[in-house]
C-alpha positions as CSV (number, residue, x, y, z in Angstrom):
1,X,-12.7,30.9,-52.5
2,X,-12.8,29.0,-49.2
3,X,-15.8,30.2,-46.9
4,X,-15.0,31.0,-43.2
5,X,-17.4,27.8,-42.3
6,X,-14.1,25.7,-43.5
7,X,-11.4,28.0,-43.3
8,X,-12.4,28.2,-39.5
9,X,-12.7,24.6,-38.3
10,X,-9.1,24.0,-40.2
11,X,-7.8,26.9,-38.4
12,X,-8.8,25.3,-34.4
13,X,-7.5,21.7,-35.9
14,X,-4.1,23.5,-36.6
15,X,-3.8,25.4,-33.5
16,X,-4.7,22.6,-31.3
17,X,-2.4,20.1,-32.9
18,X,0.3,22.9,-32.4
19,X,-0.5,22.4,-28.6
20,X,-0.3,19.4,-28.3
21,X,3.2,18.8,-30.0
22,X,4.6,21.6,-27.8
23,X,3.5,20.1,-25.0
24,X,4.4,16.5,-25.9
25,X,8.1,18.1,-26.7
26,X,8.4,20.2,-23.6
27,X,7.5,17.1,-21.1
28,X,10.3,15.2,-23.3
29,X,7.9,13.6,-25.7
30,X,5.6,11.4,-24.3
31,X,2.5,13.0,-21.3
32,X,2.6,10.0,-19.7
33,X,6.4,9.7,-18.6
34,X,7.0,10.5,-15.2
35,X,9.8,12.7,-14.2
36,X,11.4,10.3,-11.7
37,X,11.9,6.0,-12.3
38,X,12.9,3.8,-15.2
39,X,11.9,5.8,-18.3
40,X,12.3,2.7,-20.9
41,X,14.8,4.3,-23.2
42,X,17.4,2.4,-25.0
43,X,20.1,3.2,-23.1
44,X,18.5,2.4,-19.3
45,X,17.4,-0.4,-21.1
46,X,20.9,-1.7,-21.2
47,X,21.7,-0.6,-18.2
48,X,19.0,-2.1,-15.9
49,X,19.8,-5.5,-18.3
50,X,16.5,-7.0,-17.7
51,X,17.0,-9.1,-20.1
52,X,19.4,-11.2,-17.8
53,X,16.9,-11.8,-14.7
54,X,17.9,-13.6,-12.1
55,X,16.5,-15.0,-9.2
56,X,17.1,-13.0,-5.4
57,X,17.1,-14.7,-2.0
58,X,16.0,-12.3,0.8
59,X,18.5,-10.8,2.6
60,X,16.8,-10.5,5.9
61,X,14.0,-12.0,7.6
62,X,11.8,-10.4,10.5
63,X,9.6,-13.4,12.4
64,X,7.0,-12.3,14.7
65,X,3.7,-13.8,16.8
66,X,2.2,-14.9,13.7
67,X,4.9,-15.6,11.4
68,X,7.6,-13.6,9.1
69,X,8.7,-11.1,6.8
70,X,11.5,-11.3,4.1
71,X,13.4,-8.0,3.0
72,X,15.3,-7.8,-0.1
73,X,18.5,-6.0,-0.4
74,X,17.2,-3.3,-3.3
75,X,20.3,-1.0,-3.2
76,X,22.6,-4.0,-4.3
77,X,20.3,-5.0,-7.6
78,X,20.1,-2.4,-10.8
79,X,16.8,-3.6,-11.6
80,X,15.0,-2.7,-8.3
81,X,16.8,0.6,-8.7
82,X,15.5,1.2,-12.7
83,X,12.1,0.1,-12.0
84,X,12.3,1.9,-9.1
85,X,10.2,-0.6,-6.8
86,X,10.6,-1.9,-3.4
87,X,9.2,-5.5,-2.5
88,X,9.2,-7.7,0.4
89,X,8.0,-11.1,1.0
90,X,5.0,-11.7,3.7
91,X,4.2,-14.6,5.4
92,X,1.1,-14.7,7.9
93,X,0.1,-17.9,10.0
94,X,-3.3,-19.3,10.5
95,X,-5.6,-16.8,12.6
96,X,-2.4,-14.4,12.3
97,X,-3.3,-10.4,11.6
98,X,-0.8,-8.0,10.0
99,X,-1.1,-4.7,12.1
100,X,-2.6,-1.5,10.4
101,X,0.3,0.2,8.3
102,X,0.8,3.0,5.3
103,X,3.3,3.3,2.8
104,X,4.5,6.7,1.3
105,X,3.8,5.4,-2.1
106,X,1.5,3.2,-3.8
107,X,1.3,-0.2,-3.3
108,X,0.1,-4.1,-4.7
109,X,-0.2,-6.7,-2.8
110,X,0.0,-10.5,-4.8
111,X,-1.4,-13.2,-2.9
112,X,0.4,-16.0,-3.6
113,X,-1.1,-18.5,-1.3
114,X,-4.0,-18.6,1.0
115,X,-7.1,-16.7,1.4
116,X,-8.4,-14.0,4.3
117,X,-9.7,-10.8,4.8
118,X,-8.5,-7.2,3.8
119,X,-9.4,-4.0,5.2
120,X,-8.1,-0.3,4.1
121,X,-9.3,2.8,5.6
122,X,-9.8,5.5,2.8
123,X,-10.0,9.0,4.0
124,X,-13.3,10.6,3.5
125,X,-15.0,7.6,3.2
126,X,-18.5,6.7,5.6
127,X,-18.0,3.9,7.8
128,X,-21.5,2.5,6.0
129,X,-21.1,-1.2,6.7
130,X,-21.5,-3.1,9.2
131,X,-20.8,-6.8,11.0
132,X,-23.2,-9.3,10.6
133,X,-24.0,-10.8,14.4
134,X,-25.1,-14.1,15.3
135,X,-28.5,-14.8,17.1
136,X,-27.2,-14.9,20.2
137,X,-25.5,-11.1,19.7
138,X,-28.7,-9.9,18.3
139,X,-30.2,-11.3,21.6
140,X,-27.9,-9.3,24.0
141,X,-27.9,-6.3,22.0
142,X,-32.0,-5.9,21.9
143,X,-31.3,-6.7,26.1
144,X,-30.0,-3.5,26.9
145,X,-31.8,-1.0,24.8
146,X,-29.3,1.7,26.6
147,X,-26.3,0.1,25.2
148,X,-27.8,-0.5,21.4
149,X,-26.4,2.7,20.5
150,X,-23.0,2.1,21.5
151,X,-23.1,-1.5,20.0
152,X,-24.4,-0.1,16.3
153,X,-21.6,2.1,16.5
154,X,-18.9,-0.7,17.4
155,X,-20.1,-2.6,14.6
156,X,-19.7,-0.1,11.7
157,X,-17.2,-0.7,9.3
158,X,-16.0,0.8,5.7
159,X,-16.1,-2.7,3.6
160,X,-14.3,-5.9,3.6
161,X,-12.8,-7.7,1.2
162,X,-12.2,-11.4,1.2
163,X,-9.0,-12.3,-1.0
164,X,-7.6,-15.7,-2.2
165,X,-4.9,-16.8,-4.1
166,X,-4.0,-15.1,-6.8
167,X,-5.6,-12.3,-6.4
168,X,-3.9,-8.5,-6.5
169,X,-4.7,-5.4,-4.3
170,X,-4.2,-2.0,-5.0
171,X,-3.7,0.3,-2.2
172,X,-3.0,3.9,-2.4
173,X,0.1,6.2,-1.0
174,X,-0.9,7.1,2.5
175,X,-3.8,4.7,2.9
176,X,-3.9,2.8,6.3
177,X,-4.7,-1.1,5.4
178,X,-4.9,-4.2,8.0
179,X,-4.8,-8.1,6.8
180,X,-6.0,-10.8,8.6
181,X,-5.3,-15.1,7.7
182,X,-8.9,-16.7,8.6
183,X,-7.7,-20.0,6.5
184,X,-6.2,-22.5,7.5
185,X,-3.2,-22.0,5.5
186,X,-0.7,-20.1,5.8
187,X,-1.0,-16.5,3.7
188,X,2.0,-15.7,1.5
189,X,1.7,-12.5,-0.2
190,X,4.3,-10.1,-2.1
191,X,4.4,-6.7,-1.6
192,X,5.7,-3.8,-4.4
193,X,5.7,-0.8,-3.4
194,X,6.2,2.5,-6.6
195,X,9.1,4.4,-4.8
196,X,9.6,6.2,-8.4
197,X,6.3,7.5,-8.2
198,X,5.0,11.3,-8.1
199,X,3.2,10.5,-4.5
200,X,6.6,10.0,-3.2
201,X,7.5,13.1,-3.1
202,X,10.6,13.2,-0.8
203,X,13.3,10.8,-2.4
204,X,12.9,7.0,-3.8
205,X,13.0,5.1,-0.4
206,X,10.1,2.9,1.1
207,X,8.4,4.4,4.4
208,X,6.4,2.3,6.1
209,X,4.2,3.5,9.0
210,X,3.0,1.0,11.5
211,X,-0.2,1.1,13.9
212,X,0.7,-0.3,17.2
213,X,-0.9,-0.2,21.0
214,X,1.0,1.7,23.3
215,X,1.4,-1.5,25.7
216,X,2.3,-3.7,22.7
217,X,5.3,-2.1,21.6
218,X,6.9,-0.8,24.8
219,X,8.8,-4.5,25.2
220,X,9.9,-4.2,21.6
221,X,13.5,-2.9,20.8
222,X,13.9,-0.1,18.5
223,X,16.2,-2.1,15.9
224,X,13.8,-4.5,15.5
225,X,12.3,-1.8,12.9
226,X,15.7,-0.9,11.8
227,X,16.6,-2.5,8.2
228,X,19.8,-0.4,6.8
229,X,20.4,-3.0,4.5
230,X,17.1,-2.1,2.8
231,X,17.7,2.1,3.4
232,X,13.8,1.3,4.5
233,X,12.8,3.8,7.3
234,X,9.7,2.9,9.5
235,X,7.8,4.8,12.3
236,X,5.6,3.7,14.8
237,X,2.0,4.9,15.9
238,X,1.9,5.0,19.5
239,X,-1.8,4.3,20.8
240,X,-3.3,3.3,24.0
241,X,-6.7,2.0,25.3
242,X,-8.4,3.9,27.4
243,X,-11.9,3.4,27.9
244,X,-12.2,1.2,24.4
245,X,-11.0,4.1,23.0
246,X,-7.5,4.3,20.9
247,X,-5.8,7.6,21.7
248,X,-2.8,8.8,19.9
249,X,0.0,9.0,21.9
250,X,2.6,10.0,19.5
251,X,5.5,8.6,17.2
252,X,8.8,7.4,16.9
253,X,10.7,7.3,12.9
């Protein structure tokens, strides 16, 4: 006769593999599918037809100050819809910054050419780094002891990172981010952004916030942020200086 020191351990091993089938079946087999995006099955599969790629010219292009962005027409092509991504294509000259923006959904960024500096501003996170000053800084700031302070506190940063080509960011739903071209060369990077995904969590369309002074943007028309084709919708951070100080004025989607 089986003693309870075996009939015991058998009887959790049974009951937790009953829980796990239950829940594998009630989430439709797999835990890791998500309940929105392609799903892989045989029939979207076929569908999608990803196995007949083909190349996609942009269907729009943006230029500004320090160079362009190309949109893609997403709603006209199955497979942006299946994998349920959004991409554009960035260009950023010599010296060229790309204003602070967030994205409703998680992002990568794929450098395709050039190298520079990337900068994301996680929530929560100390503002522990800070700028390394030449000589002649370090002079003027041990000048004025009354303004060392104020200097210490201009100077503190979260951290930096420098990126070349081929390299690939991550950045998170919601996260502000800022890039900035100190090559020579011009920057060309691809952006996808994970519409599908669960931190999206009104409907599978691209939402792009952009960070703008208040002064900068008032000689900029409104459809110059307007891309139908893309069924992209944008809003923009109103800020103004006032006393070095950014104060948020409001926003316009």
């Amino acid at each position: 006769m089986a003693s309870m020191s075996t009939i015991l351990p058998l009887c959790l091993g049974l009951l937790l593999f009953f829980q796990v089938s239950m829940a594998q079946f009630s989430f439709g087999g797999s835990p890791l599918q998500s309940p929105r995006g392609f799903r892989g099955d045989q029939d979207s599969r076929h569908q999608c037809r990803f196995e007949h790629l083909t190349a996609l010219e942009a269907t729009h292009q943006q230029r500004s100050e320090a160079g362009f962005t190309e949109y893609y027409n997403i709603e006209a092509r199955n497979e942006f819809r299946c994998a349920g991504v959004s991409v554009r294509r960035l260009v950023v000259e010599s010296k060229g910054l790309v204003l602070p923006m967030y994205a409703n959904a998680h992002k990568l960024v794929y450098i395709v050419q050039g190298r520079g500096v990337f900068g994301m501003a996680l929530p929560g996170c100390p503002e522990t780094f800070q700028s390394v000053r030449s000589p002649f800084e370090q002079e003027v700031a041990t000048a004025g002891e009354a303004q060392s302070s104020i200097q210490k506190m201009r100077d503190e940063h979260q951290q930096l990172h420098q990126f070349h080509q081929g390299d690939v960011i991550a950045v998170p739903a919601g996260v502000a981010h800022w890039l900035y071209n100190n090559g020579d060369s011009p920057v060309v990077a691809f952006t996808v952004i994970d519409t599908s995904n669960n931190a999206n969590q009104l409907d599978p369309k691209r939402r792009v916030c952009v960070h703008m002074l208040h002064t900068s943007i008032m000689n900029i028309p409104y459809h110059y942020f307007d891309f139908n084709d893309n069924k992209m919708l944008m809003c923009i951070v109103y800020y103004e200086m006032i006393n070095g100080l950014g104060v948020f004025l409001g926003w316009k989607a």
